[in-house]
N, C-alpha and C positions, 0 to 999 in steps of 0.2 A: 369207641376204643376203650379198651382198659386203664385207667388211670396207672401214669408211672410212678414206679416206688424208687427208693433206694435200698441199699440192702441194708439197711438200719433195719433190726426189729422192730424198732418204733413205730418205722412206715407201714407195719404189719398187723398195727392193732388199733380198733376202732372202740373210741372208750363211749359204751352206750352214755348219756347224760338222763336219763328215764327218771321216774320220781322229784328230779326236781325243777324249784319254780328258776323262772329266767335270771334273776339275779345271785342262786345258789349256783346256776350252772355256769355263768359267766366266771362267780369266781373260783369254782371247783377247778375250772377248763385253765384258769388262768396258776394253779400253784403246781400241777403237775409239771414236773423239769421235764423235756423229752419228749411230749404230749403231741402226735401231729393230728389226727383224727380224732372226731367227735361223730358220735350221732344223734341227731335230732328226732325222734318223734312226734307222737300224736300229742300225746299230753303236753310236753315244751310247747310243739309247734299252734296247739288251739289256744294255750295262754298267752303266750308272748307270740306268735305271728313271724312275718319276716324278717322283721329288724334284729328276731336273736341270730339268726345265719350270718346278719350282715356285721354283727356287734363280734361275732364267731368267729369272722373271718377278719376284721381289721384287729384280731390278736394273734395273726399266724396261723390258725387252725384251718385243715381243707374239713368240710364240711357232707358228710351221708344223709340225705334228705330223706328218713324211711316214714315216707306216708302209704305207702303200698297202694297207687292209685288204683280203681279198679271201677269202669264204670263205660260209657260210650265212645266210641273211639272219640270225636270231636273234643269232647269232654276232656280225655287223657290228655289228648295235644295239649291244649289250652292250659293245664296245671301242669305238664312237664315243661313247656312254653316256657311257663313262669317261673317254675323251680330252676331251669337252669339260668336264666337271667339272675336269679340271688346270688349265682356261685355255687351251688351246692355243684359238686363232684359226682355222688353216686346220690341216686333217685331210684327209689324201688316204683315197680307197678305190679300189676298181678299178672304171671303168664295166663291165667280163665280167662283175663277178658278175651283174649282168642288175639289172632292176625292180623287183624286187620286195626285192630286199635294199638297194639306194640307197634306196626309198621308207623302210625300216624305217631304217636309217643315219641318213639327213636328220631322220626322226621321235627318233629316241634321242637324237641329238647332242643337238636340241634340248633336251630334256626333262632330261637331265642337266646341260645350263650353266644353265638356271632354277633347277633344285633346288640345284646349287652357287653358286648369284651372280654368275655366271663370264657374259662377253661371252657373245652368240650366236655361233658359231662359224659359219665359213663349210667346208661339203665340197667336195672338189675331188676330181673324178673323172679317174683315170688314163686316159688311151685308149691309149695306145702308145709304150713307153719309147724316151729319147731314144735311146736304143744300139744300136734295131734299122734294119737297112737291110734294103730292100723283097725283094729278091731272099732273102735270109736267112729274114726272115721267112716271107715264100711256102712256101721251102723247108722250115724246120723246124716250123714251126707247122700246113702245109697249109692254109694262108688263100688263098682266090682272088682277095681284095679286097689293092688296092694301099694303100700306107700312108695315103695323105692320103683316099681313101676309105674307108677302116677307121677312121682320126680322127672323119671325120665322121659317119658312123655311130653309133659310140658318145658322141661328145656330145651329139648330136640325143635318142640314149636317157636319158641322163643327166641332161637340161635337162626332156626328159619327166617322168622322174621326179622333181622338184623340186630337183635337186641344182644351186646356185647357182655352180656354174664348174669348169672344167677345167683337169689339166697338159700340156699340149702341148709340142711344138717350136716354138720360135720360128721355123719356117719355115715354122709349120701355122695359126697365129695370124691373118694377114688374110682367111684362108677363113671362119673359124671366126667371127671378127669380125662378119661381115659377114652370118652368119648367125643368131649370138648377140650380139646389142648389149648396151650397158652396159647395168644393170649386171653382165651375167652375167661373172665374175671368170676370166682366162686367165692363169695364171701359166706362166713362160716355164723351163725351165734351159735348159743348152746354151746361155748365154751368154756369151761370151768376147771382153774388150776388147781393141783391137785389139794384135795381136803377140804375143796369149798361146795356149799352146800350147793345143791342141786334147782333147788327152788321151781318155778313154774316151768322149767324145760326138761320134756322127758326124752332127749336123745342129744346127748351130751357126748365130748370128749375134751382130751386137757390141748393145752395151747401146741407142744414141738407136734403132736399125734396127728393135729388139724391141718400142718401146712405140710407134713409129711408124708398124709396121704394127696396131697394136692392142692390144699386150699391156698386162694389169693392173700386176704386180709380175715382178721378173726372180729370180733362182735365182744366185748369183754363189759360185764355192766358192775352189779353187786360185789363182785370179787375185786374188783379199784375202788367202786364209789362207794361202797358201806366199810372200807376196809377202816381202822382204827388208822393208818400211816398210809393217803393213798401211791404220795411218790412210791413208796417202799415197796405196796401192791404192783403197781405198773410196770417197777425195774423185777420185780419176780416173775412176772408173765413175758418180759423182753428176754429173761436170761438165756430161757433154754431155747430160744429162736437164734441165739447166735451162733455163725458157721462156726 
């Protein structure tokens, strides 16, 4: 199931923590007022391990676990297993690994936040990183399918196999919408308010555009965490989210 929001915009934006080390992000995580979502990656999660989720979470923060599992179905169970017993909320996998390993995924996750206490977790299937462009992709991957039908493909598979929402491009979100209704969960990155640099994400849109076509929660990194004032940042990207 989708994790519940409240209709604070707060609940609505997920503040990447990337670039830094565990005890920058503890206290970055710790001065933003209003701050309910964090996301953990690769680099956080290979430096600092579990205990940053667990350090995450006994400050109030619900916690996006985005390791994008992607590997044998046993294999996924066993690290979604685990992921949800930390707490984390949302846990990405990759929808490629196919059916049969998301069914096993979705089945572990669960099973491991019951046996730990821990929320039900929500998985969140990859289809197609924000960083690839169509031609690119075509080219190095040999895929015949164009990106937004390669999206839709594998959410359709994703949703098959009971996995409760996906990470898309917010350019991919009212197709997807419109195919997956609530409460199937679309989280968006490649969000950027306006006038901020675009940086490594080539399919971008600004924060009101993202939940307006659809989107669940938004992915927000550089534009709060590099900002000079980041409370300042955070409450700019809440603004235009209020009803």
């Amino acid at each position: 199931m989708a994790p519940s929001l409240s209709a604070d915009p707060a609940d609505r934006i997920i503040v990447a923590l990337d670039g830094m080390d565990p005890e920058q992000a503890l206290a970055f995580a710790s001065q933003v007022q209003g701050l309910r979502w964090v996301k953990v990656g690769l680099e956080l999660f290979v430096q600092a391990g579990p205990h940053v989720v667990a350090q995450l979470r006994e400050q109030g923060l619900r916690v996006f676990l985005d390791l994008k599992f992607h590997d044998i179905p046993a294999t996924m169970a066993g690290a979604c297993r685990r992921a949800a017993a930390l707490g984390a909320e949302l846990i990405t996998v990759h929808a490629c690994a196919g059916s049969e390993a998301l069914k096993a995924a979705q089945a572990a996750a669960l099973d491991g936040a019951t046996r730990a206490g821990q929320p039900a977790p929500t998985l969140l299937a990859v289809t197609v990183l924000t960083s690839w462009e169509e031609q690119r992709l075509q080219r190095e991957l040999a895929i015949g399918q164009g990106i937004a039908e390669r999206v839709s493909a594998l959410a359709q598979l994703s949703a098959a196999a009971g996995i409760a929402g996906c990470v898309c491009s917010p350019l991919e979100v009212a197709a997807l919408r419109a195919q997956h209704p609530e409460p199937f969960a679309l989280v968006t990155p490649g969000i950027r308010p306006k006038g901020a640099a675009v940086g490594d994400q080539a399919r971008v849109m600004g924060p009101a555009e993202a939940i307006a076509a659809g989107a669940s929660q938004l992915v927000i990194g550089r534009p709060i965490t590099k900002a000079d004032d980041p409370c300042a940042a955070f409450a700019v990207c809440c603004e235009p989210l209020k009803a």
